[in-house]
MARMI-82606 format. One record per residue: residue number from 0; x, y, z of N, C-alpha, C in turn. Coordinates in steps of 0.2 Angstrom, whole numbers, m for minus. Last residue first. Layout:
BEGIN
     k     n.x     n.y     n.z    ca.x    ca.y    ca.z     c.x     c.y     c.z
   NUM       X       Y       Z       X       Y       Z       X       Y       Z
...
This chain:
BEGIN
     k     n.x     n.y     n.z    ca.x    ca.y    ca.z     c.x     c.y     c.z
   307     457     361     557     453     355     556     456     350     547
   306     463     372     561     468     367     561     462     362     560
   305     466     386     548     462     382     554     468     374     554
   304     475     398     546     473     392     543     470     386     551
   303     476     414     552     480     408     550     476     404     548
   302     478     431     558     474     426     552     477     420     552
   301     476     438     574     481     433     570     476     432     565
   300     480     446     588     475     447     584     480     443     576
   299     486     443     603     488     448     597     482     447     593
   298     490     451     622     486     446     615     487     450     608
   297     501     457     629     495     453     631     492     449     627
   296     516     459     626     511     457     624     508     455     628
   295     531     467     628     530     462     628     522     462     625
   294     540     478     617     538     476     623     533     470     622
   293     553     486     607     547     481     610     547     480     616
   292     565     492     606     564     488     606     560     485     606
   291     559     508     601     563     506     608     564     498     610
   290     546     498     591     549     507     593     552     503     599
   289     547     486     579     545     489     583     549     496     588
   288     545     486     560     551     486     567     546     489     575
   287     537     472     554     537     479     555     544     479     562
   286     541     459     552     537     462     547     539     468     547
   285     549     446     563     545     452     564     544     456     555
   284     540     428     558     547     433     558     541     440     558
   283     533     421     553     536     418     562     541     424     561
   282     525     424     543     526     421     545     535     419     549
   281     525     441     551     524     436     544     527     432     545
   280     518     451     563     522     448     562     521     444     557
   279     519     471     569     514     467     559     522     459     560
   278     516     480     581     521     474     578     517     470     573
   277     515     489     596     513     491     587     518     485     583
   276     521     492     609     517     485     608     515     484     599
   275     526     504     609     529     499     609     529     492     607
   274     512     511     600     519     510     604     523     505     605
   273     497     505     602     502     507     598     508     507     603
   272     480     494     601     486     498     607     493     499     602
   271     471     501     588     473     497     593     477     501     596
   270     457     510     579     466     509     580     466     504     589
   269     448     504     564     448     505     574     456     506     575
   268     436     506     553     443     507     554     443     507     562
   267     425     503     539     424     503     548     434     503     547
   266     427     504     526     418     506     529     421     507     535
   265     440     507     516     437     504     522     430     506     522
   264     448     513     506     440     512     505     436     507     509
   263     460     519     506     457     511     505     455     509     505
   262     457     531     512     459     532     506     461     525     501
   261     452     528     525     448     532     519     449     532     512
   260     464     522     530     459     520     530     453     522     525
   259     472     537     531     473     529     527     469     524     526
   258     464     544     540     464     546     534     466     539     528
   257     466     538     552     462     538     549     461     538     541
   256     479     544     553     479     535     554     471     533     551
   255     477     554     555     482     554     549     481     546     548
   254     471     558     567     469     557     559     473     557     554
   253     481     552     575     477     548     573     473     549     567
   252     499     556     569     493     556     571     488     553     572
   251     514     542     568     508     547     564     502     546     569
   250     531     542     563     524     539     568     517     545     567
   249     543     542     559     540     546     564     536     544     569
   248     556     533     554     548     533     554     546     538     559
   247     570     535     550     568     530     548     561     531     549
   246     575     546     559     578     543     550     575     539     549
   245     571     539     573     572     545     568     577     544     563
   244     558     533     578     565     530     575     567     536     570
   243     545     535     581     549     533     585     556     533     585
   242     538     519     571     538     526     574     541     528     580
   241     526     512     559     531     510     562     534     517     566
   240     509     506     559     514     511     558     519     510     563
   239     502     493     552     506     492     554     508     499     554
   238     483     485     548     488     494     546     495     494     553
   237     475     474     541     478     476     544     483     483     545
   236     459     472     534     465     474     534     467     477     540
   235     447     460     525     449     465     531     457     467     529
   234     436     451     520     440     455     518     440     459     521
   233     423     445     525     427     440     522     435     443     519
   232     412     457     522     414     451     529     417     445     523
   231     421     471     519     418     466     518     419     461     523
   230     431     479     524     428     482     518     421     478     519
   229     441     487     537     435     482     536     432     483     530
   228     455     486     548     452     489     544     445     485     540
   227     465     488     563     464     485     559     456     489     555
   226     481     495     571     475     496     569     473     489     562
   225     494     503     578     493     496     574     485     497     573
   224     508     513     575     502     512     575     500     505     573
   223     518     527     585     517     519     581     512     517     584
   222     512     543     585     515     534     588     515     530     582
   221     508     556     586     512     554     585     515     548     587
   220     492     560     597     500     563     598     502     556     592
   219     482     554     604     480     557     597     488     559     594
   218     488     548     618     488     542     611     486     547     604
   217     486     561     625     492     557     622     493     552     615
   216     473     566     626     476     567     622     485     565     619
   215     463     550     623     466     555     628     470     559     621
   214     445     547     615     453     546     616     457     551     622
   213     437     548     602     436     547     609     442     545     613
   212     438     563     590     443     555     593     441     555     601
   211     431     571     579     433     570     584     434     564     587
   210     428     568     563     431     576     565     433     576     572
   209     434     552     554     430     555     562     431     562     564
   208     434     551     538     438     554     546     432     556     552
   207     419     539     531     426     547     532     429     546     538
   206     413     531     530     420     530     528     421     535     530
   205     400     535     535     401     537     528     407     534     525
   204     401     533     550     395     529     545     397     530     540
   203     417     537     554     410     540     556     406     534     548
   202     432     530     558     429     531     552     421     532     556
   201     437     525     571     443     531     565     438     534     559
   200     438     523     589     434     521     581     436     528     574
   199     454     523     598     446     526     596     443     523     587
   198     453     508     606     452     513     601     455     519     600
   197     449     497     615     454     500     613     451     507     612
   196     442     483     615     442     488     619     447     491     618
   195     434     472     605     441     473     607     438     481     611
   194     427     456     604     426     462     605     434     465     608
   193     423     443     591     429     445     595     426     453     596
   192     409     437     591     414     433     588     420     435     593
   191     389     436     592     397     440     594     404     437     595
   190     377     435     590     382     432     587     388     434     586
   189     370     446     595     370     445     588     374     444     584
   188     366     448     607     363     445     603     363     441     596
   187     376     457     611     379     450     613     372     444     610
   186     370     471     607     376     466     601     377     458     606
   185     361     470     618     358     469     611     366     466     608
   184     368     472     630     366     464     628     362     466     622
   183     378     484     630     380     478     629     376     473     628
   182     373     494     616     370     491     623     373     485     623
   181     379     510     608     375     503     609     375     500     617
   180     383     522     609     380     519     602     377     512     603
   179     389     527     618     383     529     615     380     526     609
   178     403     525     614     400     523     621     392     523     619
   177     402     521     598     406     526     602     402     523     609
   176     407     507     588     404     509     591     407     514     598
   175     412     499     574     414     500     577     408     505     582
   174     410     482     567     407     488     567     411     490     572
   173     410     469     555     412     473     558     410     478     559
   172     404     452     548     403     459     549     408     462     555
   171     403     439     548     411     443     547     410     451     546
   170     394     434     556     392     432     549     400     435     547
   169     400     434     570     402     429     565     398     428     558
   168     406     453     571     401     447     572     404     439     569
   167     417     462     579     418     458     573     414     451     575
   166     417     476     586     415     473     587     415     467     580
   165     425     489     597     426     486     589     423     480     590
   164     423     505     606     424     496     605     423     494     597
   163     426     519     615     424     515     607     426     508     609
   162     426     518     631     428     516     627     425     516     621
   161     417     517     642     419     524     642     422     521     635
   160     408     502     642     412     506     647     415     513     641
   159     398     488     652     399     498     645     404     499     648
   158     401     473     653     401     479     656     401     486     650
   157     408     459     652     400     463     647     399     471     651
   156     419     449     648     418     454     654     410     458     647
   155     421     436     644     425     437     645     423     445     653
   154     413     427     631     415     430     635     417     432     640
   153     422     417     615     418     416     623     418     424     626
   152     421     420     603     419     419     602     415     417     613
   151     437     425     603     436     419     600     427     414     601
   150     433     434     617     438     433     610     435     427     607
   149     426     449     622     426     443     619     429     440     614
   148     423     462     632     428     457     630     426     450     630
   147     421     477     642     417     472     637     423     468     634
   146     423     479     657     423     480     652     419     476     647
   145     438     473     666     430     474     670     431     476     659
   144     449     470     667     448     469     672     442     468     671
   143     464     468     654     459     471     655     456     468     663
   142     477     465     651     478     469     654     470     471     658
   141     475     459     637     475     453     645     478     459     651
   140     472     466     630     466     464     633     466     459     639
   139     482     469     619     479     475     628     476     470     631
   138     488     466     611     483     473     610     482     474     617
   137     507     402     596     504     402     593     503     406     587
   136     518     401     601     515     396     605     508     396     598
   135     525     410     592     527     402     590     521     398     594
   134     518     421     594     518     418     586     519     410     588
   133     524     422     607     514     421     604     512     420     599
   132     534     426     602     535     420     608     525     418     607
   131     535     438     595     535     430     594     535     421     597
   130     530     446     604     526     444     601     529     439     596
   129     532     441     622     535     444     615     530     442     609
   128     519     441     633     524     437     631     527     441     624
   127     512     441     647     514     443     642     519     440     639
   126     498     444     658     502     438     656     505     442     651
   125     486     452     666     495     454     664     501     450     663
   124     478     441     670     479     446     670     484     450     670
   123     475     429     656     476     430     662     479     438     664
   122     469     416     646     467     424     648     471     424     656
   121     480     408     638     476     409     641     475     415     645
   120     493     405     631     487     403     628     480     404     633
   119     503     417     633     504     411     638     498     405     637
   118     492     429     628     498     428     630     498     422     634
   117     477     424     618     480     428     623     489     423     624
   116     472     429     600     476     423     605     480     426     611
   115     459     426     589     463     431     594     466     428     598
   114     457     424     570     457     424     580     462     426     584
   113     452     419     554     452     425     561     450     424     567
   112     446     408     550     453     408     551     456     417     554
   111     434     406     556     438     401     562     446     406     557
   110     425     410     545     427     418     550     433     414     555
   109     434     408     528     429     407     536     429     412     538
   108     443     415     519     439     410     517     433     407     523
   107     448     431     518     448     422     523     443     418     520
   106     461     442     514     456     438     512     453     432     517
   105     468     456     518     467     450     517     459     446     517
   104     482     467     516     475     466     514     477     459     514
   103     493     474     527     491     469     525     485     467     521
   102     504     486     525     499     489     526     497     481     523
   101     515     498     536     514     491     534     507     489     532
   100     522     514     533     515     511     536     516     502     530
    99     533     525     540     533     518     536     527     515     538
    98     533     541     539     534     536     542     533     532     537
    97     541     558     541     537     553     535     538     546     540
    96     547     568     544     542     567     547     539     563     543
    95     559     571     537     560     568     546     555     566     547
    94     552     568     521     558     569     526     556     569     532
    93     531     567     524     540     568     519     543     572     524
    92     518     554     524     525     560     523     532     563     521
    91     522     537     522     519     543     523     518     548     526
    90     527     524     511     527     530     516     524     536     515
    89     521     508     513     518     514     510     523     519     514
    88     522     491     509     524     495     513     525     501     510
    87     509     477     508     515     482     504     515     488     512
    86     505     461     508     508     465     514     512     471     509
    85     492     450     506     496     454     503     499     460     507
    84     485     434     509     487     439     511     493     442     508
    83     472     422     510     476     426     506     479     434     508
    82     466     405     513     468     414     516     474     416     509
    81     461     395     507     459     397     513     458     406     515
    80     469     388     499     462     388     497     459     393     501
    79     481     402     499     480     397     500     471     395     498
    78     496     413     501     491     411     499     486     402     498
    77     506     429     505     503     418     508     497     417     503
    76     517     437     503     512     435     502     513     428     504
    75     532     442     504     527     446     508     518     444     506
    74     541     431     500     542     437     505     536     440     510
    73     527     418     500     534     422     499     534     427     502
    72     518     404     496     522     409     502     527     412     500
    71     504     394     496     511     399     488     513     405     496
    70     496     380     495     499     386     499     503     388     495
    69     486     375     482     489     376     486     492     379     490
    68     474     384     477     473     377     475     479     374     483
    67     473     401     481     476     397     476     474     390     479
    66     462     416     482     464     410     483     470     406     479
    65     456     426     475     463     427     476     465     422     482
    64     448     423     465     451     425     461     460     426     467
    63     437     420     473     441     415     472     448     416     469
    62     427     428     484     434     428     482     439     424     479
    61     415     419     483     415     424     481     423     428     480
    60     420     406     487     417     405     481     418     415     480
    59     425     407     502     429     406     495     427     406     487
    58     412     413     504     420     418     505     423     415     500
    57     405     400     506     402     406     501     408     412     498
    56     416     388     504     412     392     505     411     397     502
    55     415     372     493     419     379     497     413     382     499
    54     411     360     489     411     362     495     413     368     498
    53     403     357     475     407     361     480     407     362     484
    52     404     339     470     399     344     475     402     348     476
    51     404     331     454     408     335     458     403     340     463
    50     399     318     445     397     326     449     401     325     454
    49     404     312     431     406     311     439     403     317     438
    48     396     303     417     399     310     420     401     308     428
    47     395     292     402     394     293     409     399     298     412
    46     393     297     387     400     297     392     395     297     400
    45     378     293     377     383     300     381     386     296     388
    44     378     289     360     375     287     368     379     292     374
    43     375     289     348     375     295     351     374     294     359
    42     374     275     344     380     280     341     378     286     346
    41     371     262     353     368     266     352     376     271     349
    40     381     248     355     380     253     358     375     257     354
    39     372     231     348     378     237     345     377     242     349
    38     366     222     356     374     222     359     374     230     354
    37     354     223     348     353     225     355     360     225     359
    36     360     220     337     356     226     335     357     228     343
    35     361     205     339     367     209     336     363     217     337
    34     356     194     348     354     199     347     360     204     343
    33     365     179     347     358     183     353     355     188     347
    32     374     177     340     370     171     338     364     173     343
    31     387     184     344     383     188     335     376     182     337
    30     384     188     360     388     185     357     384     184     348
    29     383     196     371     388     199     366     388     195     358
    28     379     189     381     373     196     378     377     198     374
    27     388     182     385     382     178     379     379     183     377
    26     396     189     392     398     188     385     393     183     381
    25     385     203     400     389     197     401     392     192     392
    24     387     220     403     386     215     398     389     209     400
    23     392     229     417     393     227     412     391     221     407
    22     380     240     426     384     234     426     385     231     419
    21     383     257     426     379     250     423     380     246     422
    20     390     265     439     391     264     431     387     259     431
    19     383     277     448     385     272     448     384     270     441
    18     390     296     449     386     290     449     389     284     445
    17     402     299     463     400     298     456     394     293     454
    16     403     314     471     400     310     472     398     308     464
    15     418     320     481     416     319     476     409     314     475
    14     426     333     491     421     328     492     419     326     485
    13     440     337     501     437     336     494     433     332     493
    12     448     346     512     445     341     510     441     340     505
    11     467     351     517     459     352     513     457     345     510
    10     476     358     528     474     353     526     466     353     524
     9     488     366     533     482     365     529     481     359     528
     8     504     376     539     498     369     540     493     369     537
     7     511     389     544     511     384     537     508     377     535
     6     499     401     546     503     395     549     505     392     543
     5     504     420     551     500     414     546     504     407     549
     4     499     431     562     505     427     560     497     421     555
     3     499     448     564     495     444     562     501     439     559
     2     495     455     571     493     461     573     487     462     571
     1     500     441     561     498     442     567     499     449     569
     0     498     428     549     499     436     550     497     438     557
């Protein structure tokens, strides 16, 4: 899934450890002219057992309920030992102003099967590509210069800067921060996985609506939206608004993009880069309609199956 693409690849490994059976009797310790009493088994003698070691992880272990055994893929679900993902489509509003919101919940079994993937596979400055052209090889950031940005766990730029940031650690925690709210070298203390530079941060400490958006006042206007959402480290959400397309999706305010959020029971919610670039891709096919065709791509933000 890429805003989020999944991959059709797995490969899982299974560890068993059995103990060792008793070497078996030789035919003179069998025979009626030794010992009859010392060949008869014991009547209640118990079944040698295999021990079985679980290997899942913690995430797999505490979400198991929405993993399955094998990949299960359809229309608008993947499912796997690994990842799990449910895509419904919400509207919201009514007539000419009602849009189409794509709304992803998912599961991961790691933090590796969340990553962020620059255009052309590597960082470069205004590299882009279609957002299927970055599904098949494989938000803004490869536009960036200076700032804060880390993806996949390397750094990239550590500067403050005037933006909300979203930060997603490796224990799978999420936070979202106003300029004012932190220090670039305390969070790069703290095991810092992927940093996004966008925004504005959509939910204050409580869940609620932010009553004020760090933002211009263009982007708080009516767009197509792409944003991601946070309940738990191991369980996130993607939020896809479609917009732009009259008769079909308006596009939505920011507190209205917030408000979805709220009503999903996020703790942290961040809106990404919208407009043209706003695209929910499912396996290798477009999910959401893009506004005036699409535009191309700096990096996208994907769940897929590790390749170990």
């Amino acid at each position: 899934l890429a805003s989020s693409a999944a991959s059709d690849v797995y490969k899982r490994q299974r560890m068993g450890i059995a103990k060792a059976e008793p070497p078996k009797p030789t035919s003179a310790a069998l025979a009626p002219s030794e010992s009859p009493a010392a060949a008869a088994a014991p009547e209640n003698s118990p079944e040698p057992t295999e021990e079985v070691v679980d290997n899942r992880t913690e995430w797999q272990k505490k979400f198991a309920d929405h993993f399955t055994d094998e990949i299960v893929s359809a229309e608008n679900s993947y499912t796997s030992p690994d990842v799990s993902i449910n895509i419904s489509t919400v509207t919201v509003g009514e007539g000419a102003y009602s849009s189409q919101c794509h709304i992803a919940d998912i599961y991961i079994g790691q933090i590796e099967n969340f990553q962020t993937y620059f255009a052309t596979g590597s960082y470069g400055y205004y590299a882009e590509q279609s957002a299927l052209g970055i599904d098949e090889d494989s938000d803004y950031c490869n536009n960036q210069t200076s700032g804060f940005l880390v993806r996949n766990g390397e750094l990239y730029f550590s500067e403050q800067t005037s933006n909300d940031i979203c930060v997603l650690y490796k224990d799978g925690t999420m936070a979202t921060y106003a300029p004012d709210e932190y220090i670039v070298e305390d969070v790069l203390q703290k095991n810092v996985y992927q940093v996004w530079k966008f925004g504005p941060k959509l939910l204050d400490a409580d869940g609620v609506p932010m009553t004020t958006f760090n933002t211009s006042s263009p982007i708080k206007w009516e767009n197509p939206r792409s944003a991601i959402g946070f309940y738990e480290p191991g369980h996130y959400c993607f939020v896809v608004v479609d917009g732009r397309q009259d008769g079909y999706s308006y596009g939505l305010r920011i507190p209205e993009l917030a408000a979805i959020f709220e009503e999903l029971g996020c703790t942290e919610a961040y809106n990404l880069d919208g407009g043209g670039s706003a695209v929910m891709v499912f396996n290798h096919e477009k999910y959401s309609r893009q506004s005036n065709g699409g535009r191309d791509l700096g990096d996208i933000i994907y769940v897929a199956e590790t390749e170990g």
